[in-house]
TIVO-2410 file (N, C-alpha, C; in nm, 3 decimals):
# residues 149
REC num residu      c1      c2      c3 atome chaine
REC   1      X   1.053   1.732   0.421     N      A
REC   1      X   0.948   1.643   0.463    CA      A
REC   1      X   0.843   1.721   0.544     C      A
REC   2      X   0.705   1.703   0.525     N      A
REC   2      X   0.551   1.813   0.556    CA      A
REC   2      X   0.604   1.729   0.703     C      A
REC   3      X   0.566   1.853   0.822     N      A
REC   3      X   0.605   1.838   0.999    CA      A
REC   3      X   0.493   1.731   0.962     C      A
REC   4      X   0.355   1.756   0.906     N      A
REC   4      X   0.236   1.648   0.905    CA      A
REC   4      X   0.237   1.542   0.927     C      A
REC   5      X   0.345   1.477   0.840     N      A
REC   5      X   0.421   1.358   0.858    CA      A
REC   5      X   0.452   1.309   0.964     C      A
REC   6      X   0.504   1.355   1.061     N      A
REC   6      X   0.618   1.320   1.172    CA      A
REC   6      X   0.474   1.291   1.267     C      A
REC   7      X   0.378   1.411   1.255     N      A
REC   7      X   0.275   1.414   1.401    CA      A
REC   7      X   0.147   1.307   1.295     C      A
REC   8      X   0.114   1.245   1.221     N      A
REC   8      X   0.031   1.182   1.189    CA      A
REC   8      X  -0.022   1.081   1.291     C      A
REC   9      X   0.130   1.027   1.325     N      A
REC   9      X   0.080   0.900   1.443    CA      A
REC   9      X   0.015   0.926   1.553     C      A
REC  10      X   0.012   1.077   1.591     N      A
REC  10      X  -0.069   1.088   1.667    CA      A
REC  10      X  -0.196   1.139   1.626     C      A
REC  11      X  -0.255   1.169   1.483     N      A
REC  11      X  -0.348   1.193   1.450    CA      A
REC  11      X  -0.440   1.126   1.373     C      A
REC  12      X  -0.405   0.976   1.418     N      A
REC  12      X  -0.489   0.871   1.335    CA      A
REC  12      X  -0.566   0.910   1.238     C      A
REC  13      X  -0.588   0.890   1.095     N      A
REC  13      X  -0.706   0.940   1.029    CA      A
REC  13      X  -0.772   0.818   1.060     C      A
REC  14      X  -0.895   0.858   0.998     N      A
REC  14      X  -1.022   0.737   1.023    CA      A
REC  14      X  -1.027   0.711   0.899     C      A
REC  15      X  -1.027   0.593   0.909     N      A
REC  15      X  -1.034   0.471   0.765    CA      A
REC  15      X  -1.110   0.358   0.792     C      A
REC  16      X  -1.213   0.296   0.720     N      A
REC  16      X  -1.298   0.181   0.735    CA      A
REC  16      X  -1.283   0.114   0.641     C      A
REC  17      X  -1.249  -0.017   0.663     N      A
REC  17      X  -1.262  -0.137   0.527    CA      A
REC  17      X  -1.444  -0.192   0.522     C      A
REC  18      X  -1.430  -0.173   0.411     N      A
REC  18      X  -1.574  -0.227   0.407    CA      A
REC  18      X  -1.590  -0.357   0.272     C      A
REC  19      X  -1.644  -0.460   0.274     N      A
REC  19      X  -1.647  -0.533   0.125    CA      A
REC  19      X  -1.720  -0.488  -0.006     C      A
REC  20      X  -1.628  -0.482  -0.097     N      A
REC  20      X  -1.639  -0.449  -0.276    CA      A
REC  20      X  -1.772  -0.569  -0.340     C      A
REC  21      X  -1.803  -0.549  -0.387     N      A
REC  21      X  -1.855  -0.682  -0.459    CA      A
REC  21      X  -1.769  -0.676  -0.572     C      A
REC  22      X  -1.724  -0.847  -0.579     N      A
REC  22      X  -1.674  -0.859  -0.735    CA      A
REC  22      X  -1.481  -0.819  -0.717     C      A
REC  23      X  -1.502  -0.731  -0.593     N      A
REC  23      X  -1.366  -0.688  -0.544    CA      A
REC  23      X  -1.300  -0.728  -0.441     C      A
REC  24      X  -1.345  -0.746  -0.339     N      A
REC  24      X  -1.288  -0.787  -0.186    CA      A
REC  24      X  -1.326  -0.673  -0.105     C      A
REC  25      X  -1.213  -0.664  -0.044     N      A
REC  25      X  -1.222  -0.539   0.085    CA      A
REC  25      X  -1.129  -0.458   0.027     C      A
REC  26      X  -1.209  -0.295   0.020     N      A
REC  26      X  -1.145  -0.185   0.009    CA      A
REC  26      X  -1.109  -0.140   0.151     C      A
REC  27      X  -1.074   0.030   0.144     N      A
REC  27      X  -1.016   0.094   0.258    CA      A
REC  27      X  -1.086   0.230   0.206     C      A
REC  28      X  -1.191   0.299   0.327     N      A
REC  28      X  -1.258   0.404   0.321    CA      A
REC  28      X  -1.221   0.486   0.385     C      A
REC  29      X  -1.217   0.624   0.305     N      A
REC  29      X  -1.195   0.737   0.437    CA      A
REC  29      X  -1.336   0.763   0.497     C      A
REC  30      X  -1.306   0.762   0.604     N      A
REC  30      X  -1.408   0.855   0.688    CA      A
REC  30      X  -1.423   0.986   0.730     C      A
REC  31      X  -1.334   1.043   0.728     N      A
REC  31      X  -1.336   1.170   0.703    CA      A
REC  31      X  -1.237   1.208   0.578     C      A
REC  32      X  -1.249   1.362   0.552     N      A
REC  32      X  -1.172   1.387   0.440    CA      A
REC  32      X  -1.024   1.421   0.434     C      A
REC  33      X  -0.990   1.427   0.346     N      A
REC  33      X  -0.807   1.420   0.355    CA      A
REC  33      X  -0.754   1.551   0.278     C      A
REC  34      X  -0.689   1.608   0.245     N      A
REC  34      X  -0.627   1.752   0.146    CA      A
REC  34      X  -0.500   1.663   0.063     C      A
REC  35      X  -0.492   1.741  -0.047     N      A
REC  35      X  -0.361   1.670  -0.114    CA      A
REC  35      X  -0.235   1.679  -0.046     C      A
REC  36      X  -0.120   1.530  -0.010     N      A
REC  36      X  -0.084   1.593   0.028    CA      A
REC  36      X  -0.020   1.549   0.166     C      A
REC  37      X  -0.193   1.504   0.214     N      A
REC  37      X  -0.152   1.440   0.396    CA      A
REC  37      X  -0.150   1.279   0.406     C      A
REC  38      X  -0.085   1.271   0.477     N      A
REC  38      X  -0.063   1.144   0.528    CA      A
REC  38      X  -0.178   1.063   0.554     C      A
REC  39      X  -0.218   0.939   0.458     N      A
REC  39      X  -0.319   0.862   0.487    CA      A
REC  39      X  -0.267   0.736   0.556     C      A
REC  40      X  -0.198   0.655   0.562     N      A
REC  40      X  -0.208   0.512   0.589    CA      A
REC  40      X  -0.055   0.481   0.601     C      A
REC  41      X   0.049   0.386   0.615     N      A
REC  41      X   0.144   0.339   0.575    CA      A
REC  41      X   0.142   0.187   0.560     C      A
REC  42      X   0.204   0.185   0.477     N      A
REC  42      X   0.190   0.028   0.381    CA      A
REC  42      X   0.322  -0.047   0.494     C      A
REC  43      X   0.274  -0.127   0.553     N      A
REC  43      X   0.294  -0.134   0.707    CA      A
REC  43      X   0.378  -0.313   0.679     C      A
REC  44      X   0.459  -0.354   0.688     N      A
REC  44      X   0.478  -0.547   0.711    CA      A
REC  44      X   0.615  -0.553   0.745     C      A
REC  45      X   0.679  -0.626   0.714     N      A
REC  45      X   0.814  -0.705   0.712    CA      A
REC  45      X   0.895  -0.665   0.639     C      A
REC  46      X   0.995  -0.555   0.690     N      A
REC  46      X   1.094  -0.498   0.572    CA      A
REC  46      X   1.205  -0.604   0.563     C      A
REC  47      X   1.236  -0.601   0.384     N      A
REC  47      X   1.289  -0.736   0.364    CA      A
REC  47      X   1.440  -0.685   0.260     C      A
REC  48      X   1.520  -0.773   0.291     N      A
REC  48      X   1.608  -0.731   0.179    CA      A
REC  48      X   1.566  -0.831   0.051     C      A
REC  49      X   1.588  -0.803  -0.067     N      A
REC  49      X   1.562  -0.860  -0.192    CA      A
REC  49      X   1.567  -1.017  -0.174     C      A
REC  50      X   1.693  -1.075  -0.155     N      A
REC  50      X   1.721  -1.227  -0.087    CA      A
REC  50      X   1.592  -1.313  -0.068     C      A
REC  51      X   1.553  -1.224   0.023     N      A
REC  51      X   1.473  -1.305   0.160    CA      A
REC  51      X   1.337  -1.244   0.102     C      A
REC  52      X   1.341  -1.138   0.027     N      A
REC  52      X   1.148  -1.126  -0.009    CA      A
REC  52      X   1.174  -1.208  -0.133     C      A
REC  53      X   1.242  -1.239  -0.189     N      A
REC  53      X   1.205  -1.344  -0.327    CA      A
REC  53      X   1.205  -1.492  -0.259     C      A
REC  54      X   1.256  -1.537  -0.173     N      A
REC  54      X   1.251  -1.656  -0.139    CA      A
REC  54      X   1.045  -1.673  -0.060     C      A
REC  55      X   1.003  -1.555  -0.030     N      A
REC  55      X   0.892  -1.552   0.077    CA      A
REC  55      X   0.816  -1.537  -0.027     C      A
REC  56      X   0.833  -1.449  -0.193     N      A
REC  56      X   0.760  -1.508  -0.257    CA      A
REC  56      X   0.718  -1.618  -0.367     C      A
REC  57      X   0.831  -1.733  -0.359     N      A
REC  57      X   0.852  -1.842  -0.443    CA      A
REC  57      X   0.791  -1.919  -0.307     C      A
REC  58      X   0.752  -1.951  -0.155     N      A
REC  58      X   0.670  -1.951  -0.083    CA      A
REC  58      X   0.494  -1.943  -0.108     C      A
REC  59      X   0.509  -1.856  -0.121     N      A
REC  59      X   0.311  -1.774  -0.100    CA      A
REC  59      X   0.290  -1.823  -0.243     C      A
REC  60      X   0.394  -1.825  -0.384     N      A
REC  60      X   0.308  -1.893  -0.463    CA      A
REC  60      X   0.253  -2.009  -0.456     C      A
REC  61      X   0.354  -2.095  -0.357     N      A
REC  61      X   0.328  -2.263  -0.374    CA      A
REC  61      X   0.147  -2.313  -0.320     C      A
REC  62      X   0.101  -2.161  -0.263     N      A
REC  62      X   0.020  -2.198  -0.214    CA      A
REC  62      X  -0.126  -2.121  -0.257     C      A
REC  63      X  -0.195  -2.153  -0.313     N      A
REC  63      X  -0.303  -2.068  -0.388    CA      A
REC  63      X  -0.378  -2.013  -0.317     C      A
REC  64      X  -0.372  -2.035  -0.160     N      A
REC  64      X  -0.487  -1.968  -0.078    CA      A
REC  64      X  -0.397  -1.857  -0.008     C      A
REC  65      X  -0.290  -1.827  -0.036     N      A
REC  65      X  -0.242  -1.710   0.029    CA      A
REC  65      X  -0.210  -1.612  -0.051     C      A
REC  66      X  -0.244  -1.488  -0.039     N      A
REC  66      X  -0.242  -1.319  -0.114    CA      A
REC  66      X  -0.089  -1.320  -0.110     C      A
REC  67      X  -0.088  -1.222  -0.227     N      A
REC  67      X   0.110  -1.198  -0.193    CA      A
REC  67      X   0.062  -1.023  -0.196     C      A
REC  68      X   0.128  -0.961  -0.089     N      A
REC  68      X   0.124  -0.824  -0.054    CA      A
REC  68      X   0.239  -0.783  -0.031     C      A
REC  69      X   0.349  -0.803  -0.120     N      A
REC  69      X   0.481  -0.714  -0.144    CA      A
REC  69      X   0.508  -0.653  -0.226     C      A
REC  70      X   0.580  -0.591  -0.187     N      A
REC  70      X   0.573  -0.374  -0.257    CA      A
REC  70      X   0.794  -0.363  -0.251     C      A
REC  71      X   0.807  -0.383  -0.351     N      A
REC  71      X   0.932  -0.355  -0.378    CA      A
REC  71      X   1.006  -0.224  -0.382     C      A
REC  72      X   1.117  -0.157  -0.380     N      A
REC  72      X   1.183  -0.024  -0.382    CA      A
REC  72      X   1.260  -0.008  -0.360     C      A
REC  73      X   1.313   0.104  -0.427     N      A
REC  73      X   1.447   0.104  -0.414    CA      A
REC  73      X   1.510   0.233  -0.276     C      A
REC  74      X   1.616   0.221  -0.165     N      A
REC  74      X   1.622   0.281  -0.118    CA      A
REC  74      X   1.780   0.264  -0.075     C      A
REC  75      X   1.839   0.409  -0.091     N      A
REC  75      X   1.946   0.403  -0.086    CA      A
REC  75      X   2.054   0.277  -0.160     C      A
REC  76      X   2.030   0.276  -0.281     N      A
REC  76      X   2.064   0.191  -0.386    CA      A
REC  76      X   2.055   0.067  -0.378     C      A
REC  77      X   1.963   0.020  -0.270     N      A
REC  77      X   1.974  -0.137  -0.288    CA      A
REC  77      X   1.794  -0.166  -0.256     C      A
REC  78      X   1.759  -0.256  -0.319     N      A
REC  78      X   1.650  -0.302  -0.336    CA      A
REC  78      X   1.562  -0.368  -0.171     C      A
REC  79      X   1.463  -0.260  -0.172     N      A
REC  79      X   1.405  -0.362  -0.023    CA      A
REC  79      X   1.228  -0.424  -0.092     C      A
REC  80      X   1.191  -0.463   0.014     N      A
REC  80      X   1.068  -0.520   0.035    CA      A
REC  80      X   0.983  -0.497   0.126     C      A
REC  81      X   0.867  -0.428   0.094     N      A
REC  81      X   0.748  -0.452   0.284    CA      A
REC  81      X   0.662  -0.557   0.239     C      A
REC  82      X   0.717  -0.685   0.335     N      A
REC  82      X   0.566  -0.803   0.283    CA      A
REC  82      X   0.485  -0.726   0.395     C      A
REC  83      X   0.394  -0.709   0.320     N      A
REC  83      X   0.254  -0.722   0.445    CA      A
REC  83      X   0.146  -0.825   0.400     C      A
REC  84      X   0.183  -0.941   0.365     N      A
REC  84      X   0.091  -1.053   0.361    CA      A
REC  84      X   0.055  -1.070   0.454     C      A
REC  85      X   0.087  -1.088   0.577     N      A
REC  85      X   0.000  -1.135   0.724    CA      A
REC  85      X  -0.063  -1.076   0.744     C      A
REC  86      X  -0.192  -1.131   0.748     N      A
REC  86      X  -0.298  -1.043   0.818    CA      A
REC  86      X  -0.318  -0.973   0.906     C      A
REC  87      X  -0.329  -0.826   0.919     N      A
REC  87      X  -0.291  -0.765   1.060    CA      A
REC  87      X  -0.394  -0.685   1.086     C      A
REC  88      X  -0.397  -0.593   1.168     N      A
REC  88      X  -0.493  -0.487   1.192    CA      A
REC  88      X  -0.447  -0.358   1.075     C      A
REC  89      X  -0.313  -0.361   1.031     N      A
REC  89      X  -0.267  -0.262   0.978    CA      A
REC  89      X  -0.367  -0.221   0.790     C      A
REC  90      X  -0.426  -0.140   0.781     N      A
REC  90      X  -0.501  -0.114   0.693    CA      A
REC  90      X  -0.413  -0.095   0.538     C      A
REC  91      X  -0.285  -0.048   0.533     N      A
REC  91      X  -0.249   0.012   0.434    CA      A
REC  91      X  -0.218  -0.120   0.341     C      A
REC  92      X  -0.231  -0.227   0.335     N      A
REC  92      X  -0.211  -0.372   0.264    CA      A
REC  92      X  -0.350  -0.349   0.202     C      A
REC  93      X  -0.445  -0.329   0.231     N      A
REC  93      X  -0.593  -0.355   0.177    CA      A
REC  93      X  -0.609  -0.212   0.099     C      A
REC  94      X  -0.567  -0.139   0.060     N      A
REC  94      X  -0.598  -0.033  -0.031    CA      A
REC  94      X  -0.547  -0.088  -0.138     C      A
REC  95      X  -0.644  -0.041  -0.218     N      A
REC  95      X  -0.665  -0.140  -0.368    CA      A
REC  95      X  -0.604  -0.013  -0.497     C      A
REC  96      X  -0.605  -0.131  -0.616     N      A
REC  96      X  -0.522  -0.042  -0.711    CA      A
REC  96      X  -0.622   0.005  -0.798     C      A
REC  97      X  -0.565   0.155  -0.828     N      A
REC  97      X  -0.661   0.204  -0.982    CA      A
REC  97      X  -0.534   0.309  -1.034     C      A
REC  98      X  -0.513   0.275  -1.145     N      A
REC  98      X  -0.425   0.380  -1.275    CA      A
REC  98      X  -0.425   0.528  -1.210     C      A
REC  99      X  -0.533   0.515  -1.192     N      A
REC  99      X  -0.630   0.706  -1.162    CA      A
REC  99      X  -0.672   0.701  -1.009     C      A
REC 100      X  -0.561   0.636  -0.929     N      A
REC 100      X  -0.593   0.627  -0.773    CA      A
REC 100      X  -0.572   0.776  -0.685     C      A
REC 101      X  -0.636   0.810  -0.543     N      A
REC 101      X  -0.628   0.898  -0.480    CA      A
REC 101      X  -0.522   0.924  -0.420     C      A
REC 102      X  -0.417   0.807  -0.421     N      A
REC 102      X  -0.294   0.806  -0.325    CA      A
REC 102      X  -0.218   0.785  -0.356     C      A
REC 103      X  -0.082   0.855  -0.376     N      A
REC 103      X   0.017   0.783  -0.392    CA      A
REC 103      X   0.141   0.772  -0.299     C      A
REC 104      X   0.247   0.641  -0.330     N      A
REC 104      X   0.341   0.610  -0.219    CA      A
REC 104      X   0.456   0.687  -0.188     C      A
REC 105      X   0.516   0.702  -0.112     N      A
REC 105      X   0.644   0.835  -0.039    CA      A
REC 105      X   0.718   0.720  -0.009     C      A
REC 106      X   0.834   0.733   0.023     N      A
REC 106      X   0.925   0.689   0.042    CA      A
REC 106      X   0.961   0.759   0.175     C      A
REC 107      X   0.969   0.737   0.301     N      A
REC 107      X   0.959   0.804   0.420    CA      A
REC 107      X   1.058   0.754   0.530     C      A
REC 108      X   1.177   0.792   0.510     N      A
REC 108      X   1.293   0.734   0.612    CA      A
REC 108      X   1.242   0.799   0.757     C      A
REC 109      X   1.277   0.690   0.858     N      A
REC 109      X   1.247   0.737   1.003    CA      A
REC 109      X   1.378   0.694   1.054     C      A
REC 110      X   1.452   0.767   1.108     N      A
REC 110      X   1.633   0.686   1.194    CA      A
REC 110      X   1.682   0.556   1.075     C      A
REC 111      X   1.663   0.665   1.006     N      A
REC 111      X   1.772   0.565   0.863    CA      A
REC 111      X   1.714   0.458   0.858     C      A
REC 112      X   1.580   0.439   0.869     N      A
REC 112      X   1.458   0.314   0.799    CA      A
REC 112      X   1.353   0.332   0.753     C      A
REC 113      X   1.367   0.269   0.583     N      A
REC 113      X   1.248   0.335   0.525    CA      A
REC 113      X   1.144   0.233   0.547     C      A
REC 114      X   1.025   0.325   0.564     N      A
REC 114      X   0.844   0.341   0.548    CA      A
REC 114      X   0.833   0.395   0.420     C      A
REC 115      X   0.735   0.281   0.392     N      A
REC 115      X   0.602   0.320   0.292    CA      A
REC 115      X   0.518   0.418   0.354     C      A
REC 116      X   0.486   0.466   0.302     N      A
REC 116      X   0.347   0.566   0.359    CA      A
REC 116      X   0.256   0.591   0.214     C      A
REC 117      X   0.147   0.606   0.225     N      A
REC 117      X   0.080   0.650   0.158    CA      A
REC 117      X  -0.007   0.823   0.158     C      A
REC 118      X   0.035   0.889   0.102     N      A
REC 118      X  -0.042   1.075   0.108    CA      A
REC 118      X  -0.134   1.073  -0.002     C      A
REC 119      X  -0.252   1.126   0.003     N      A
REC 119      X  -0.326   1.211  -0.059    CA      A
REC 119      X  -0.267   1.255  -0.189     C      A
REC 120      X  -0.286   1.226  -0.296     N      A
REC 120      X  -0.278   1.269  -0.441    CA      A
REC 120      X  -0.352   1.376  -0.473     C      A
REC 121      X  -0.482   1.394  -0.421     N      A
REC 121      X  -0.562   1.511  -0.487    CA      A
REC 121      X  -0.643   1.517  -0.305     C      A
REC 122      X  -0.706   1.603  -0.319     N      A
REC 122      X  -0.809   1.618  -0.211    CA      A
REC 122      X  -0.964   1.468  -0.242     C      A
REC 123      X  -0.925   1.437  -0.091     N      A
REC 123      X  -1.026   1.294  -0.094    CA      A
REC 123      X  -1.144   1.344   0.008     C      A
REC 124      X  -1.272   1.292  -0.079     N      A
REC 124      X  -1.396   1.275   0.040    CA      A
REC 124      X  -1.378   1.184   0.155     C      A
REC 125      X  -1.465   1.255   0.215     N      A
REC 125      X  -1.504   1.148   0.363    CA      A
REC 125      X  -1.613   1.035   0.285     C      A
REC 126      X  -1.539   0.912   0.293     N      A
REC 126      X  -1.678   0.814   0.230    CA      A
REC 126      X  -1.604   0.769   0.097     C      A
REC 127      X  -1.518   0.826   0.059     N      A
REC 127      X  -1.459   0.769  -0.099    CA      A
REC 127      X  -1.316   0.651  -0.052     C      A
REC 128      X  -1.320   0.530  -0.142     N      A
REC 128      X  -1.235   0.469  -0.114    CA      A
REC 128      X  -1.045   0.515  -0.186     C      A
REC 129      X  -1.001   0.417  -0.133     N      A
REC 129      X  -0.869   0.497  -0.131    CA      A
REC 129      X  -0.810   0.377  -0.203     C      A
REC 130      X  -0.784   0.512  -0.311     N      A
REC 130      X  -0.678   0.384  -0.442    CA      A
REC 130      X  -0.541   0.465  -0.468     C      A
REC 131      X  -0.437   0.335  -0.493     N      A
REC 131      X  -0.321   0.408  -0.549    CA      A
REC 131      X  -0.306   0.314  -0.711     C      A
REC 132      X  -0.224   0.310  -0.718     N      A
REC 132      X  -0.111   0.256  -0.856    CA      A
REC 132      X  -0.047   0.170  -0.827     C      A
REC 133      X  -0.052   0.031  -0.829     N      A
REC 133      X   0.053  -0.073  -0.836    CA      A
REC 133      X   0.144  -0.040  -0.906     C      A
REC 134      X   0.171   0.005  -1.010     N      A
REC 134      X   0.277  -0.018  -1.107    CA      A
REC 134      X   0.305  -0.138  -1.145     C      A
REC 135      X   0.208  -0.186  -1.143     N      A
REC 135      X   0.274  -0.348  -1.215    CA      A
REC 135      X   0.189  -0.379  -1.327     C      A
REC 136      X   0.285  -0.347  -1.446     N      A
REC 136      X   0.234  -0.353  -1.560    CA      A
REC 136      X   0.303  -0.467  -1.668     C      A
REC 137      X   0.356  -0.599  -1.587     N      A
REC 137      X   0.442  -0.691  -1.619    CA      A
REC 137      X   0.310  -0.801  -1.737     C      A
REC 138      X   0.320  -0.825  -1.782     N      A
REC 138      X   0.240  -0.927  -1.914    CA      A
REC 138      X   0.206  -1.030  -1.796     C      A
REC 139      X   0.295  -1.092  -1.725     N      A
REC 139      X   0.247  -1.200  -1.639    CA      A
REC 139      X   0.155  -1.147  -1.574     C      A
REC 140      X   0.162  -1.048  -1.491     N      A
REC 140      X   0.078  -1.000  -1.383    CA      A
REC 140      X  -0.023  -0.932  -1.396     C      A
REC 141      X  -0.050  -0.896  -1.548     N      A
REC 141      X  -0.227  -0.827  -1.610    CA      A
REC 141      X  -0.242  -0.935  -1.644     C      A
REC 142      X  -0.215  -1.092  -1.705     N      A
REC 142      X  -0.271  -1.203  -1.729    CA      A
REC 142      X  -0.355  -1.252  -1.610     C      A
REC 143      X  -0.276  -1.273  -1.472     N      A
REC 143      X  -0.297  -1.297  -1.366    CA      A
REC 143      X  -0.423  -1.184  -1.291     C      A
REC 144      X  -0.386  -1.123  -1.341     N      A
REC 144      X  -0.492  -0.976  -1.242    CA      A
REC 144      X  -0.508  -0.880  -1.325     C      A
REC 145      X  -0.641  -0.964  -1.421     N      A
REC 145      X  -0.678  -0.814  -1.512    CA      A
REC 145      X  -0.724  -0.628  -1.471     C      A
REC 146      X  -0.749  -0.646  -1.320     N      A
REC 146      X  -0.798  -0.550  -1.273    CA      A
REC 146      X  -0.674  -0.455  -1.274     C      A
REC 147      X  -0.548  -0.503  -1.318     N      A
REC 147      X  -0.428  -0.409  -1.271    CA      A
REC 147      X  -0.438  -0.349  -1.388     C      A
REC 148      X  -0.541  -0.359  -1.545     N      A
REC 148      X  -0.542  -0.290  -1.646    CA      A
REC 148      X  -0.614  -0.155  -1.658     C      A
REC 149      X  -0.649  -0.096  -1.491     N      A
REC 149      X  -0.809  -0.018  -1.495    CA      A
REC 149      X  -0.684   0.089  -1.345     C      A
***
């Protein structure tokens, strides 16, 4: 694991959400990143499988609430980070592209895993920050054609 990792928290990168048209709110770097380093961590409610499928048979019942859970597997059993609640935490609002700048790590801290998100290629200061949903389910490109791009 890059030491980068461990000291990030104390090296905040600078990231700005700003609004997409047609899109919502992205997540901007403000300064630049190298392939590689630690941008953001995909930050909410670590869930066991149980309890994130029940939270999202929930958030569907209701059409005005986003569902922002990120499934994985860790140490053979299936978890969840909801980060549906709205927080200050940025890494929920980075948006998806096939051909995104970031992709997700799997990042145990005292035997609890973090999402994190690193640098895929070297990123500008000013370019927004995309990863890969992986969700390439028939329901969910019906639902969200943008997950086809």
């Amino acid at each position: 694991m890059p030491d980068r990792w461990h000291t990030a928290k104390f090296q905040l990168p600078k990231l700005g959400v700003r609004h997409i048209e047609g899109k919502g709110r992205g997540v901007f770097a403000l300064n630049g990143f190298q392939k590689g380093d630690f941008v953001v961590e995909y930050h909410g409610d670590l869930l066991e499988l149980s309890e994130a499928k029940k939270r999202e048979a929930q958030y569907a019942e209701d059409p005005k609430t986003g569902c922002y859970m990120y499934y994985f597997q860790y140490q053979t059993k299936t978890y969840c980070v909801d980060a549906t609640k709205e927080t200050g935490r940025l890494g929920r609002l980075v948006n998806h592209s096939k051909a995104g700048n970031c992709q997700t790590k799997l990042h145990p801290i005292n035997g609890s895993p973090h999402l994190i998100l690193v640098a895929s290629r070297d990123i500008r200061a000013d370019e927004e920050l995309l990863y890969d949903y992986g969700d390439r389910s028939k329901a969910s490109v019906l639902a969200h054609p943008w997950l086809k791009y």
